[in-house]
C-alpha positions in Angstrom: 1.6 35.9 -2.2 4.4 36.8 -4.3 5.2 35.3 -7.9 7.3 31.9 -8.2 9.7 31.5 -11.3 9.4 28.6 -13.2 12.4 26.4 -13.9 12.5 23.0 -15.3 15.0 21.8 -12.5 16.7 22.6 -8.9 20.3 20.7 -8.5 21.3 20.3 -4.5 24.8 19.8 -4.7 27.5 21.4 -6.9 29.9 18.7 -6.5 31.0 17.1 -9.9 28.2 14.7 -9.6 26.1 17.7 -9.8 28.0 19.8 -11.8 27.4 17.4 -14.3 23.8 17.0 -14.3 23.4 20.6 -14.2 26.2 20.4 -17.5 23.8 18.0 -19.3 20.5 19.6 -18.6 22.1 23.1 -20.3 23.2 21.0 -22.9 19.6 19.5 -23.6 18.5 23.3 -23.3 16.7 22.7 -20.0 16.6 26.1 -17.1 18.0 25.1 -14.1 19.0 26.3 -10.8 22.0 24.8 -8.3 21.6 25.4 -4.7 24.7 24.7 -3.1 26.3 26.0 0.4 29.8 26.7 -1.1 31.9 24.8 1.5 35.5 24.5 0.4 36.5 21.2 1.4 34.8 18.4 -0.4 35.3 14.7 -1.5 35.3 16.4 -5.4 37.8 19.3 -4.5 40.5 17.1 -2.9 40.2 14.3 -4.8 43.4 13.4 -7.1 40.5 12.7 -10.0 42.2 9.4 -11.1 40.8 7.0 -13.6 42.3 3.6 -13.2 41.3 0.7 -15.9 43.5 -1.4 -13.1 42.7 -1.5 -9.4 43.2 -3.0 -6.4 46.2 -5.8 -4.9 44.6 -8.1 -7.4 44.8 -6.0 -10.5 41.0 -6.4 -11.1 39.6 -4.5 -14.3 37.4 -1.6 -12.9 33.8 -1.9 -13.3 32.6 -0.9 -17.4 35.6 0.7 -17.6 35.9 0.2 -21.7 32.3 1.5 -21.5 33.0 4.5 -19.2 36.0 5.8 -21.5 34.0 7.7 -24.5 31.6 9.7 -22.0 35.1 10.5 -20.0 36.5 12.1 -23.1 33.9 13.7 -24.4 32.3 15.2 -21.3 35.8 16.6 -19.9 36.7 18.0 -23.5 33.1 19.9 -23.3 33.9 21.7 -20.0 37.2 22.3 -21.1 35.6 23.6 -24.1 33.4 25.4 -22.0 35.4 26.9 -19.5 38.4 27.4 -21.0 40.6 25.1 -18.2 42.6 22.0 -19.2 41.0 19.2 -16.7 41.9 15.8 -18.3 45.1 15.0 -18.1 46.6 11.1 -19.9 49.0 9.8 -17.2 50.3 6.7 -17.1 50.2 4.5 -13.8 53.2 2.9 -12.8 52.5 0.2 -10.1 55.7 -0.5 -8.0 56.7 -4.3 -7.6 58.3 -4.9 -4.4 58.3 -8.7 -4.3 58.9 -11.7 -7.0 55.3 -13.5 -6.3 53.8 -9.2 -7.1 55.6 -9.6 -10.5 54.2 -12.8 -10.9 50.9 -11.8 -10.6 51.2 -8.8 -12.7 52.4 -10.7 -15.5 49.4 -13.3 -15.0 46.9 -9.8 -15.3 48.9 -9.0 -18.1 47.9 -12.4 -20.2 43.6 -11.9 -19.0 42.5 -10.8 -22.6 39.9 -8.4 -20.3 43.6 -6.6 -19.1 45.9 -7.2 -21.2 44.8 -3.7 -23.1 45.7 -2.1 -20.7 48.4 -3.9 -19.0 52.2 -3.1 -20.1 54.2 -5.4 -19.1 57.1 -4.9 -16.6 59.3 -2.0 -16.7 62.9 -2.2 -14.7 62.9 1.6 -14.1 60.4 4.9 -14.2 60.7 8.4 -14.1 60.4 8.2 -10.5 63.9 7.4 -10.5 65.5 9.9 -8.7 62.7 10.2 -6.5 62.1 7.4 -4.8 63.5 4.4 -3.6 63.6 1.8 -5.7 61.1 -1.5 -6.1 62.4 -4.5 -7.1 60.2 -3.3 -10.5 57.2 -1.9 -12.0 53.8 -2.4 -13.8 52.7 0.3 -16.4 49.5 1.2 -16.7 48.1 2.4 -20.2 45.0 4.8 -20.9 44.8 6.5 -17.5 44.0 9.7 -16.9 44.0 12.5 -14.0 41.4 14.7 -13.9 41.5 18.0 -12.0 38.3 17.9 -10.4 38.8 21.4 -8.1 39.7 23.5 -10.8 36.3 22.0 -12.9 34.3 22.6 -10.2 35.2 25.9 -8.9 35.2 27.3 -12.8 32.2 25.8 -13.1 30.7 27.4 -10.1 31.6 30.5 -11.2 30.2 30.1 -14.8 26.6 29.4 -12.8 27.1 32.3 -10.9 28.1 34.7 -14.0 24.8 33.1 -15.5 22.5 33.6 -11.9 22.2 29.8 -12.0 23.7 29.1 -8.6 22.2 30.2 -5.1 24.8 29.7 -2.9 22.8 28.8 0.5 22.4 25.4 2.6 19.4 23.6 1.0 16.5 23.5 3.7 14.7 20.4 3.1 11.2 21.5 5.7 11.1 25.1 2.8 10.3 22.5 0.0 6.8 21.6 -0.7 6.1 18.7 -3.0 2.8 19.8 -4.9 0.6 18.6 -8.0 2.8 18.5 -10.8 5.8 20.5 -9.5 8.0 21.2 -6.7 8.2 24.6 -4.6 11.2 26.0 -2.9 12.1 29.5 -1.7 10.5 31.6 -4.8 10.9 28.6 -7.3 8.8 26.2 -9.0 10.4 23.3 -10.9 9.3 20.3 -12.5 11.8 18.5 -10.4 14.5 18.7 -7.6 17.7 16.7 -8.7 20.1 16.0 -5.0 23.6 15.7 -5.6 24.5 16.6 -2.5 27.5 13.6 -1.8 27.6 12.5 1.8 25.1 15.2 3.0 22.2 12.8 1.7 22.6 11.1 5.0 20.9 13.8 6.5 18.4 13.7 3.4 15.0 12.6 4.9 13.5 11.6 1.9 16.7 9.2 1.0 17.7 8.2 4.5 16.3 4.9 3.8 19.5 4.0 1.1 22.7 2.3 2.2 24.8 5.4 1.7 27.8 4.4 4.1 30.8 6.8 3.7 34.7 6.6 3.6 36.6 9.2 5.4 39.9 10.1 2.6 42.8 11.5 3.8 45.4 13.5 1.3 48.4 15.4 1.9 50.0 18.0 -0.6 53.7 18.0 -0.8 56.4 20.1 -2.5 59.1 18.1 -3.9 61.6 20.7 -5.3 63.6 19.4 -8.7 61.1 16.8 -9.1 58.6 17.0 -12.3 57.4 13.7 -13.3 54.4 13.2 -15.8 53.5 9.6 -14.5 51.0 8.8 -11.0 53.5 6.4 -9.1 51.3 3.7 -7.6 53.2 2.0 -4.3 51.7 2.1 -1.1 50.3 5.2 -1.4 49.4 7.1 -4.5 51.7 9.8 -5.7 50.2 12.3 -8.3 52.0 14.9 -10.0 50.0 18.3 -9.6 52.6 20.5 -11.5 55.3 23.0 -10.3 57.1 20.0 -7.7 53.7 19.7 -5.7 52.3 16.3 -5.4 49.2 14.9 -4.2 49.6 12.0 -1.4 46.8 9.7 -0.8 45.6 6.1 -0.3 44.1 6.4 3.0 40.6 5.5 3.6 38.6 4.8 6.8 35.7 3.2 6.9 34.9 4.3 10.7 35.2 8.1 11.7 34.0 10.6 13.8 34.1 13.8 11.8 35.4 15.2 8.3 38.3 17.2 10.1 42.1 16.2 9.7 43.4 13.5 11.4 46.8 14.1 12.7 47.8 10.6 13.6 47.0 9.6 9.7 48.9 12.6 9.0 51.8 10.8 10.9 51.2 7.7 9.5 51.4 8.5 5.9 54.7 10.5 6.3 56.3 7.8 8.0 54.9 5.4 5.0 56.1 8.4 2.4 59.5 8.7 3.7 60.2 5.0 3.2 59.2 5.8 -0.1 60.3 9.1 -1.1 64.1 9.2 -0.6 64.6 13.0 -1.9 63.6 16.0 0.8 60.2 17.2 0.7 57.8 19.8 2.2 54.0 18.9 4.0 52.1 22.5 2.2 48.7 20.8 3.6 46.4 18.0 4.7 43.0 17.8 3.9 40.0 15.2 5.3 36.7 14.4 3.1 33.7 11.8 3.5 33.5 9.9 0.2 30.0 8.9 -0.4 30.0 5.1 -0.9 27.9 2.5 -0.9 27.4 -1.2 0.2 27.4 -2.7 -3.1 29.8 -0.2 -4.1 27.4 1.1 -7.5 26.2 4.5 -7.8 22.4 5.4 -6.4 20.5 7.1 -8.8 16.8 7.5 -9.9 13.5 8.3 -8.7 12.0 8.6 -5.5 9.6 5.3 -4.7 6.6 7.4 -3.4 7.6 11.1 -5.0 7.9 11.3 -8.4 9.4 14.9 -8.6 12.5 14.1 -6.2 15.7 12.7 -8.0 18.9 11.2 -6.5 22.2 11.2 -8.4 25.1 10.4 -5.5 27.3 7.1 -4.4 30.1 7.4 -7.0 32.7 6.9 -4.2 36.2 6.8 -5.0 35.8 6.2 -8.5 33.7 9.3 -9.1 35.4 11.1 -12.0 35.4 8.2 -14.4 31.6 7.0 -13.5 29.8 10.4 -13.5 30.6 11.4 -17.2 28.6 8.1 -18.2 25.9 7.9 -15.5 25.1 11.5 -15.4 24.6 11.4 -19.4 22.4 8.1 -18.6 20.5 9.9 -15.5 19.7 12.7 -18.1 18.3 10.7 -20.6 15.9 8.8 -17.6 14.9 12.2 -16.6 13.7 13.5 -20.1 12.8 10.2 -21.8 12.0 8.2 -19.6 15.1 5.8 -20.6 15.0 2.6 -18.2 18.0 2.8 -15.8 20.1 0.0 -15.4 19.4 -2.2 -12.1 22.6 -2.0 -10.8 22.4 1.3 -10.3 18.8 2.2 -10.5 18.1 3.0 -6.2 15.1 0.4 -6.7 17.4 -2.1 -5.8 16.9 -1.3 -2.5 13.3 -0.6 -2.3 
């Protein structure tokens, strides 16, 4: 029998929920491997990576968000740091008012003292201008942020493989044998197998048991020559400035789907819903399809198998993904090495 190398910790999933496990276990100076298949369309590479303190038709507060906000600036400063990319990105959100009871309500969030940090008022125009049509007015949104969650994870991909930290195959679950004390897969021992591995737990067998749904995204990338705004324009679909006149469309989600492919009816749909917004010519460069993975309750699943100890779960961020995984991952971390109680709304017990 041949030797097996001893590593502290094997990663399924190089998303940036696992990107930023494997992250904080170098940090904590823990060996680690990341087994992931390398596909190139994923929730985390098409994602627009925005962080929202404001959400929804009814201007709720997103969940911990005041909480969330130090882990989001100093875990995207330490890849950038890292890496050498620029990820984070401030951008204010301007939400566009088409009717008088819409202003109304904004100006009621406005007066919550839970949103009124981060609620600015109403402005009568934007730097959208001479882009789009214009609402009747708009909502700014302070201290929001884009983050550019393809670049991070393909640099940091390649930062694993410089280091030999990244085997990039389909994770086998019937090659892994659970044994006393540690974990065996293809060559490696570890103390522990971490999955990361986004929708793909569905197929998990050792996870199949949690509520871990799905919603099918839709985005389109557009070229909008002349047009250079710093701003995300909120209306009825989200435009985000990606630099150079491109733009990132999105805002469709489906709850019901068949496959992860590209829909062309959406595709239809959204143009004809962008046009009546977007009043300047534009060009389609592509359209990309992903499977969020979300859950019922709509919190993250994380912890510890119920029956093996060594097996980990860190997944279910959903839409919200690159503001919750800077905080949860550094809380996951701290569970894994200290033993640090995880908090029941996101601890996967909830659903034992």
């Amino acid at each position: 029998m041949g030797e097996f190398m001893n590593i502290d910790y094997i990663i399924v999933g190089q998303g940036l929920a696992g990107s930023a496990v494997a992250f904080r276990l170098l940090q904590a100076g823990h060996s680690i491997l990341v087994i992931d298949q390398g596909k190139q369309i994923t929730s985390s590479k098409i994602a627009a990576g925005i962080i929202n303190p404001i959400t929804g038709r009814n201007y709720v507060s997103s969940w911990r968000f005041k909480d969330l906000v130090p882990s989001v600036l100093d875990f995207y400063a330490s890849m950038e740091s890292l890496l050498g990319g620029k990820y984070l990105h401030k951008r204010p959100i301007y939400r566009a008012l088409y009717h008088q009871s819409e202003v109304d309500n904004w100006l009621r969030a406005g007066r919550n003292p839970e949103k009124m940090d981060f609620i600015d008022g109403i402005e009568d125009h934007s730097e959208f201008d001479e882009m789009i049509y214009p609402a009747l007015s708009y909502g700014m949104v302070r201290d929001s942020y884009q983050v550019d969650t393809t670049s991070l994870v393909e640099d940091f991909g390649k930062y694993l493989l410089n280091h030999q930290l990244l085997l990039a195959t389909k994770f086998e679950y019937d090659k892994m044998e659970i044994l006393p004390g540690f974990v065996r897969y293809e060559g490696y021992d570890a103390k522990g197998i971490i999955f990361c591995e986004g929708i793909n737990s569905k197929e998990n067998p050792y996870f199949q048991h949690l509520p871990l749904t799905g919603s099918k995204g839709q985005v389109l990338i557009v070229k909008i020559p002349g047009q250079s705004p710093e701003a995300i324009l909120k209306s009825k679909l989200f435009i985000v400035p990606l630099g150079d006149e491109f733009f990132w469309i999105g805002g469709n989600y489906q709850n019901q789907y068949q496959d992860d492919l590209p829909d062309e009816l959406v595709k239809l749909s959204m143009l004809e819903i962008l046009t009546q917004i977007v009043r300047v010519p534009f060009t389609v460069v592509d359209h990309f399809a992903a499977i969020r993975p979300t859950v019922i309750d709509r919190r993250p699943l994380i912890g510890r198998h119920p029956d093996y100890d060594l097996l980990y779960l860190f997944n279910g961020m959903g839409t919200k993904g690159a503001s919750l995984i800077p905080f949860w991952s550094e809380r996951f971390v701290d569970f894994l090495l200290n033993d640090s109680p995880l908090h029941p709304e996101v601890d996967i017990r909830r659903f034992a």
